[in-house]
C-alpha positions in Angstrom: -47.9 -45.0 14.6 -50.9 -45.6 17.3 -53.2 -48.4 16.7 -56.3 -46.3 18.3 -56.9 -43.0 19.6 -59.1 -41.4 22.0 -60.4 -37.6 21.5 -61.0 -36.3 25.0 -63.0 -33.5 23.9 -66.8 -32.8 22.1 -67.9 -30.3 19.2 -65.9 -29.1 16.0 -62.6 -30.1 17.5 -63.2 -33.6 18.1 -64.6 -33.6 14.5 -61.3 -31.9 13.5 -59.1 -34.4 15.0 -61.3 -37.2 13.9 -60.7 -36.1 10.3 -57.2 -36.2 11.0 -56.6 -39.7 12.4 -59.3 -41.1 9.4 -56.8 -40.1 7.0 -53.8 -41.6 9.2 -55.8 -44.6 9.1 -56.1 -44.2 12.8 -59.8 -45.7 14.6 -60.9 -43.1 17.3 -62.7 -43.5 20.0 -65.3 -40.2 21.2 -65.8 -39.9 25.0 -69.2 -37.9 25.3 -71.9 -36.6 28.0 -75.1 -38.0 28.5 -76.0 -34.4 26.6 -74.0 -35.3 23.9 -75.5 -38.8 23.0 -76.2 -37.6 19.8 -73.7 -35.1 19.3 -71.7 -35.3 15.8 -68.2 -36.7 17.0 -70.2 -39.5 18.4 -71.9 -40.7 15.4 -68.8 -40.4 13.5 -66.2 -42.0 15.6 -65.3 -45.9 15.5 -66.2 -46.2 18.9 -67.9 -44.0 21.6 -68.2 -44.4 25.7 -70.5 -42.4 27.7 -68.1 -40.9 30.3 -70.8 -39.1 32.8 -73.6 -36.6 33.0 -74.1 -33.2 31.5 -71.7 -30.9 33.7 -68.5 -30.7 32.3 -66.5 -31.4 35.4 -68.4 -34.7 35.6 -67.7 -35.5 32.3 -65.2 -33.9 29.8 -62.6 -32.6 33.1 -63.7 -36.2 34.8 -59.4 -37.5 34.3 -60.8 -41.0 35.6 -63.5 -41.4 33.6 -61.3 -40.4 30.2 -58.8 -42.6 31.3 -61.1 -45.6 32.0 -62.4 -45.4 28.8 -59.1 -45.6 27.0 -58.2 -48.5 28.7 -61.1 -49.8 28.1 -61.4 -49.5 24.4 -57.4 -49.9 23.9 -56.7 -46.7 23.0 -53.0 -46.2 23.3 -53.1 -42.4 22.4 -54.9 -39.0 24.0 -55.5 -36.4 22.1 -57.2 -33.4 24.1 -57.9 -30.9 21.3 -58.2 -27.7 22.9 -59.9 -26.4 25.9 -61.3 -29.0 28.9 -57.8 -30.7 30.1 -55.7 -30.0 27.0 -53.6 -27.5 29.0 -53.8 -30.0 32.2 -50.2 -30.9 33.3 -51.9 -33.3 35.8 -54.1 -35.2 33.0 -50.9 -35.1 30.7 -48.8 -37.0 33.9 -51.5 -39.2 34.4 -51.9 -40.1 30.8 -48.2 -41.1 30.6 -48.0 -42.6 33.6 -50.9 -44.9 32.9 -48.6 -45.9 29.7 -50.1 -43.9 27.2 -49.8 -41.0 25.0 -50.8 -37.5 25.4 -50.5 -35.5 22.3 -49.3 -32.6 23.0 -46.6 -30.6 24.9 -45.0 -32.4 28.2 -46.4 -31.9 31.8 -43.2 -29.9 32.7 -43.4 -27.6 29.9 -47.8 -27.4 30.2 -47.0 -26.1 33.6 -44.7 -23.9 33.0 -46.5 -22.1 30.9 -49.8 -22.0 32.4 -48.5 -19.8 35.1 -48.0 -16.6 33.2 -45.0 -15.2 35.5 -43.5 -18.5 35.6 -44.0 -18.5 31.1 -42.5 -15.0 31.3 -39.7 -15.6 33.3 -38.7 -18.4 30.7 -38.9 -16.1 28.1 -37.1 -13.2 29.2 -34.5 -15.5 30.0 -34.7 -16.9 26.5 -34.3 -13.5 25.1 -38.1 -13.3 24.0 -39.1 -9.6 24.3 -42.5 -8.8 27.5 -44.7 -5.8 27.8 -42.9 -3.9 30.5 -44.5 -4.7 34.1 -43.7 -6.9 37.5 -41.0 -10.0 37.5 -43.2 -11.6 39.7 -46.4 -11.9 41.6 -47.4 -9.0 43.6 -46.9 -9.6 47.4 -49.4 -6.8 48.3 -50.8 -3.3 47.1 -47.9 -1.4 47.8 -45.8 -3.7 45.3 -48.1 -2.9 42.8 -48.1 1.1 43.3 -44.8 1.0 43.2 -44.5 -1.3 40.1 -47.0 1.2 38.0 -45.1 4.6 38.6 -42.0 2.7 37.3 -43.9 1.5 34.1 -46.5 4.4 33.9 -50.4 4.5 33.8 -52.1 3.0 32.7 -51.8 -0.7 33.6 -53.5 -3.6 33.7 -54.0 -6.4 36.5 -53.6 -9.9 35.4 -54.4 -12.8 37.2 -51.5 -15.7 37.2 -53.2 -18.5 36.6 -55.8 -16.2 34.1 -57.3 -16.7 30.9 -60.0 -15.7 28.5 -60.3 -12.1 30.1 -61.1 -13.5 33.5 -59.1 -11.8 36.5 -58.0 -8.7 34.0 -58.3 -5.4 35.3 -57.4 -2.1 33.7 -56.4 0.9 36.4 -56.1 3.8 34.5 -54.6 6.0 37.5 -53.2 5.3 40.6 -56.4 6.7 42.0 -58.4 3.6 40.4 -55.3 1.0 41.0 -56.4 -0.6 44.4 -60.5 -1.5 42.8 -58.7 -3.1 40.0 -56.5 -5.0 42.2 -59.0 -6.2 44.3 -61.4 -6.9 41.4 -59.2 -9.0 39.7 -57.9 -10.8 42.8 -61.3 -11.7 43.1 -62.2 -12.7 40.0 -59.1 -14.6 39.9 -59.9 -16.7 43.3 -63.3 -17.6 41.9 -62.3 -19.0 38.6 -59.0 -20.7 39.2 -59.0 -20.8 42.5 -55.5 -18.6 42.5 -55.8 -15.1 43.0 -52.2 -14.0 42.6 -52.0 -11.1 40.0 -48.4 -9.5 38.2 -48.9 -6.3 37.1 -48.6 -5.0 33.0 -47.8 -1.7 31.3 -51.4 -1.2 29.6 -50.8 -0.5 25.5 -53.5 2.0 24.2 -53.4 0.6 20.8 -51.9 -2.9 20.3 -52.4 -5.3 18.0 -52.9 -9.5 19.0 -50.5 -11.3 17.0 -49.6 -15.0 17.7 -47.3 -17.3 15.9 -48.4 -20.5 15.3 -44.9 -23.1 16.3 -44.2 -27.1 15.9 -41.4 -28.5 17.2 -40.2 -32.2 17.1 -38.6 -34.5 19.8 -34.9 -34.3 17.7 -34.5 -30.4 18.6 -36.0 -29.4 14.9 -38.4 -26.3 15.6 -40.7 -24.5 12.7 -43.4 -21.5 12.5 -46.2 -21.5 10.5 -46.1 -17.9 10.2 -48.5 -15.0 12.6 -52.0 -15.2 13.0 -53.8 -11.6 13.9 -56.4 -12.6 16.3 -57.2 -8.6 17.6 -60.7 -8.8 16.6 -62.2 -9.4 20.3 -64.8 -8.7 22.6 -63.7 -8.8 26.4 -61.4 -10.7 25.8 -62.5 -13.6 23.4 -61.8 -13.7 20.2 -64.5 -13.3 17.0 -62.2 -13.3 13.9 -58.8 -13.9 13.1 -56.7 -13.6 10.1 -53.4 -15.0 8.5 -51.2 -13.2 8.0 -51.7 -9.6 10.0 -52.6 -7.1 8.2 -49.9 -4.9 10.2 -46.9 -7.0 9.6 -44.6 -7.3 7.0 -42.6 -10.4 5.9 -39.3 -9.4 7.4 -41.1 -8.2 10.7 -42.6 -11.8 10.5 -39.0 -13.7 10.1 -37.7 -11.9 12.4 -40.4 -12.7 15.6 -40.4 -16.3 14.0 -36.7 -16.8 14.3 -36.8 -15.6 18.3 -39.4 -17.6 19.1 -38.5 -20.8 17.4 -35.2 -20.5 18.8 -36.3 -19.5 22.3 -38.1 -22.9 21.6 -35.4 -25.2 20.5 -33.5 -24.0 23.8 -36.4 -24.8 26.2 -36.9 -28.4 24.4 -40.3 -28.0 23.5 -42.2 -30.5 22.0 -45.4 -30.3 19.8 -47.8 -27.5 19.0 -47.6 -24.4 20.6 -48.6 -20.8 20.4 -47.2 -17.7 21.6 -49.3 -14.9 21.5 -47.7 -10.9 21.6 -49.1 -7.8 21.5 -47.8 -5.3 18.7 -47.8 -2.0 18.8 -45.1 0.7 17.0 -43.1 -2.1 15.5 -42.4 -4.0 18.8 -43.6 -7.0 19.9 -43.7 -7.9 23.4 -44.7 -11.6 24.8 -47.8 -12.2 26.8 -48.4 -16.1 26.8 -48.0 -19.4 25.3 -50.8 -21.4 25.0 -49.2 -25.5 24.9 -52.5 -26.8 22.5 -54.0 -26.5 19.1 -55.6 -23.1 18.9 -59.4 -22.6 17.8 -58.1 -20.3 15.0 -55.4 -22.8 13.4 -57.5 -23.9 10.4 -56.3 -19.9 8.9 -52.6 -21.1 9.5 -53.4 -24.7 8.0 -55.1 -22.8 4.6 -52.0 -20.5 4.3 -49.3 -23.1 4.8 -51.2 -25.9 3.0 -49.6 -28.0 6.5 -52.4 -30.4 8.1 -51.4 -29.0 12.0 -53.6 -32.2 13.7 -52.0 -34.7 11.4 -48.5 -33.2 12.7 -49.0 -33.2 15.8 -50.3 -36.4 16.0 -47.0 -37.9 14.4 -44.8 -35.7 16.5 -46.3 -37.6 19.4 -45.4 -41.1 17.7 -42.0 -40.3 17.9 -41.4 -38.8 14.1 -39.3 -36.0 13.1 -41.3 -32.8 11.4 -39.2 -34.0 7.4 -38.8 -30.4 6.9 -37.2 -27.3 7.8 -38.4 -23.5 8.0 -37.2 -22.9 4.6 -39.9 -25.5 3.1 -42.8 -23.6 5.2 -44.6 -21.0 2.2 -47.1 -18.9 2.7 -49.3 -18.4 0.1 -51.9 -16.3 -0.3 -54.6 -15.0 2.8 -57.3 -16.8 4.9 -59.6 -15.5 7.3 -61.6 -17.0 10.0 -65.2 -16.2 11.7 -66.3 -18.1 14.8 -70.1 -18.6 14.7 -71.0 -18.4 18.3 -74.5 -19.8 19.6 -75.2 -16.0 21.0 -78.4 -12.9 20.4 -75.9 -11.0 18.3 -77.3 -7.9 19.6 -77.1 -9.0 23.5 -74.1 -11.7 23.4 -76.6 -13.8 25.3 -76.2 -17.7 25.0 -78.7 -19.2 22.5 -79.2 -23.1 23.2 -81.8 -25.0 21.4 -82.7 -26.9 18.5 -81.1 -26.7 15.1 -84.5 -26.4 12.6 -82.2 -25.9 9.6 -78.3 -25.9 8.7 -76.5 -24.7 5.3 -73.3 -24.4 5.2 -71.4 -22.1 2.1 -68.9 -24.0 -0.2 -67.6 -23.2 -3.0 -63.6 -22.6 -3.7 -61.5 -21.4 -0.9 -64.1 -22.2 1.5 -64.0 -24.2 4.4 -66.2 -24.8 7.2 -65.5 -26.7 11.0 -69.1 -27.8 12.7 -70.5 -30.3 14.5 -74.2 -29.1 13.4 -77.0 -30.7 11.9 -80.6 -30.0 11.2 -82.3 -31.7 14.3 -79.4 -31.3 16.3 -80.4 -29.4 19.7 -77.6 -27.3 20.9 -77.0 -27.8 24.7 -76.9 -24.7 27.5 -73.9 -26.6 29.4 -70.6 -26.2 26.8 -68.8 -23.2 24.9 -71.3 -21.1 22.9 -69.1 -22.3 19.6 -71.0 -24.5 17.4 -68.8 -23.2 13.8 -66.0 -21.8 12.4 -66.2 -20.5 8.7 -62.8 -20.2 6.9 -61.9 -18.6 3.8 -58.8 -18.3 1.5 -57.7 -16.1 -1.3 -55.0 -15.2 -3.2 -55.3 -11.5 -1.4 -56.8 -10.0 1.7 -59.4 -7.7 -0.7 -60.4 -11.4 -2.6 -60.5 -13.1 0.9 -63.0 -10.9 2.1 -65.0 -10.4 -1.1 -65.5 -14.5 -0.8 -66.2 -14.1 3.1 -69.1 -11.9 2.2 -70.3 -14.0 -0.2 -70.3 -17.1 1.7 -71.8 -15.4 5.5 -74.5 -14.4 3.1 -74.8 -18.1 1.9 -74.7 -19.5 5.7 -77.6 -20.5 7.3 -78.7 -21.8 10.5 -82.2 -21.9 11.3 -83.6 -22.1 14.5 -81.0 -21.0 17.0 -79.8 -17.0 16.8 -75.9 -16.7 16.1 -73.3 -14.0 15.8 -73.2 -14.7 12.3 -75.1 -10.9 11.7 -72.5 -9.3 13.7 -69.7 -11.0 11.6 -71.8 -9.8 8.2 -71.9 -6.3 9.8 -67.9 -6.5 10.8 -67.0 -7.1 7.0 -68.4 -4.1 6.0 -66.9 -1.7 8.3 -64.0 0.8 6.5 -61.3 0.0 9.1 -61.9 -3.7 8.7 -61.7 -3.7 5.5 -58.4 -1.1 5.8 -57.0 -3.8 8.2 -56.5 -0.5 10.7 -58.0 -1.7 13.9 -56.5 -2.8 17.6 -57.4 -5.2 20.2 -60.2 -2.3 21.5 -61.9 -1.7 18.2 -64.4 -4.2 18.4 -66.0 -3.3 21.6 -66.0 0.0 20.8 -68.1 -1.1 17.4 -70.2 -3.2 19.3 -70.7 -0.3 21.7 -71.5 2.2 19.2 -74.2 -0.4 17.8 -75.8 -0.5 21.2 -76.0 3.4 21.5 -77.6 3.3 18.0 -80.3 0.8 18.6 -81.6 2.6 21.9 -81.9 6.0 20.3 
């Protein structure tokens, strides 16, 4: 096992991991920005190094800086927790080749996946189902008219190299085909500095469902069953749930069985995720994202499996100790991600925290970094808590997530924990009957309402 690790990352998640290694009996070492001086990981942690100013790329992307401070503090282990460089083949290379660990997936299989033609090659080849759409990147316009009549409007435009709904364009007809394409070419060259795009069959009513995998470095690959994450606005994701409300257990077996198989084939190693969209019974493969997800704490409270703690041995070199068949489910767990955001406007709300309450009680969990006094800054994901809850069944799950967003309190700061309050109630929530386009179209509706 590692004698000291260092979490390259800030907020809940290096709390999270922190948690994790304590138990191992692991010391950690917290890397932080001169904004984060007084951050929770940092007071927590055995050790802490100031690795740069404010700005993330001169601090928490700053691969030198990280690095120096493991050396420096003998950490023999990195674990990235999600976000930043977790999904960084680069960072990962460096990290080995500077004789230490990175937790997580290998640099071959991080890159592979990050480019999502290149991650859906691998899977069609590996006899994981796609939404119907281009092999490849699109050379030029033509390609892509020609790749939308044979798939049928309407489509969407996705950058390779894309994520969290940046470089995503939706052409509804071929008459509105070449603004998306240059939109999202654009977008895509801003943000990732990439702007090939491939080319999807656009589903008018799918469902987000990703499977939650851990596989070992002796071939031994295991699900922790789906997580429904379809709850999203442009994009981003508000609330997810384990299981789906859509899925049954045989629909589950079966996806679980292609994917960890699919797995076992390419020699994965670690945690991974592969996310689908769902719609008439079919599931068809979008991406995998090679990291600990934001939303695993709902897997963790059905499978009664600590996901950090498993990953973290994994990367020491120890087999998982069990097989598929000792994975249960039991029971159903929800997750709300509190967002520093007007709830109304989705605008960023930095600031001090004048007061913080947290719910408790049984089946409740909550992942924060806040404190009363603790001033949130204007430079990092608008994040700052994730309330979890677990029941025996979905109607008790979200009878105790009322309760405890009405117990929740954070002073100070506004948060999206109204909006979540106001999503509870709502009759297709509570049905489970909604898609990946039902939130915005709530949220929508709630913005026509006010201005009348």
């Amino acid at each position: 096992m590692f004698g000291k690790i260092l979490i390259a990352n800030r907020g809940e998640i290096a709390l999270r991991v922190q948690r994790a290694c304590r138990e191992l009996g692991i010391p950690t070492v917290a890397v932080h920005s001169t904004a984060d001086s007084d951050a929770m990981h940092v007071r927590l942690s055995d050790e802490s190094v100031c690795i740069g100013p404010p700005a993330a790329r001169d601090s928490y992307l700053n691969m030198v800086a990280i690095l120096s401070a493991a050396h420096v503090t003998g950490a023999d282990a990195i674990h990235p927790g999600y976000g930043f460089l977790s999904e960084n083949a680069a960072f990962a290379e460096m990290v080995e080749d500077h004789g230490l660990t990175f937790i997580g997936p290998s640099p071959e299989h991080i890159r592979m996946m990050g480019d999502k033609i290149t991650a859906r090659t691998a899977m069609a080849g590996l006899g994981v189902p796609l939404v119907p759409g281009s092999a490849g990147a699109l050379a030029d316009l033509d390609s892509a008219r020609e790749v939308a009549a044979s798939v049928g409007y309407p489509v969407l435009i996705k950058a390779t190299a894309g994520g969290g709904g940046r470089g995503m364009k939706v052409a509804q007809s071929e008459a509105e085909l070449e603004e998306a394409w240059r939109v999202a070419r654009t977008e895509a060259r801003a943000a990732f500095g990439n702007d090939e795009v491939y080319l999807e069959k656009y589903l008018d009513r799918p469902r987000h469902i990703e499977l939650q995998v851990m596989a070992d470095s002796f071939g031994n690959v295991v699900h922790f069953g789906e997580r429904d994450c379809s709850l999203q606005r442009r994009h981003q994701k508000l609330l997810e749930e384990a299981g789906s409300p859509a899925l049954s257990a045989a629909e589950r077996d079966a996806i679980g069985a292609t994917a960890t198989a699919a797995l076992a084939k390419l020699g994965y190693r670690n945690a991974g995720t592969l996310e689908f969209l769902y719609q008439d019974g079919q599931f068809a493969f979008i991406e995998m994202n090679t990291r600990l997800q934001v939303e695993h704490p709902v897997t963790e409270m059905v499978c009664h499996i600590d996901l950090v703690r498993e990953q973290i041995r994994i990367a020491a070199g120890q087999p998982l100790g069990y097989t598929q068949a000792d994975v249960r489910f039991a029971g159903h767990a929800i997750e709300c991600r509190v967002n520093a955001e007007d709830p109304e406007t989705f605008m960023p709300t930095p600031g001090r925290v004048q007061a913080f309450h947290a719910p408790g009680g049984l089946g409740v969990r909550v992942d924060s970094a806040l404190y009363a006094g603790y001033v949130v800054p204007p430079y990092y994901d608008s994040l700052v808590a994730k309330l979890i809850v677990h029941a025996p069944t979905r109607p008790e799950a979200i009878a105790r997530l009322r309760r405890a967003l009405d117990e929740f309190a954070v002073l100070g700061i506004k948060t999206t924990l109204p909006l979540h309050q106001r999503i509870v109630e709502q009759p297709e929530f509570i049905a489970g009957d909604y898609t990946i386009h039902w939130l915005e179209k709530f949220v929508e509706r709630e913005i026509a309402a006010a201005a009348k």
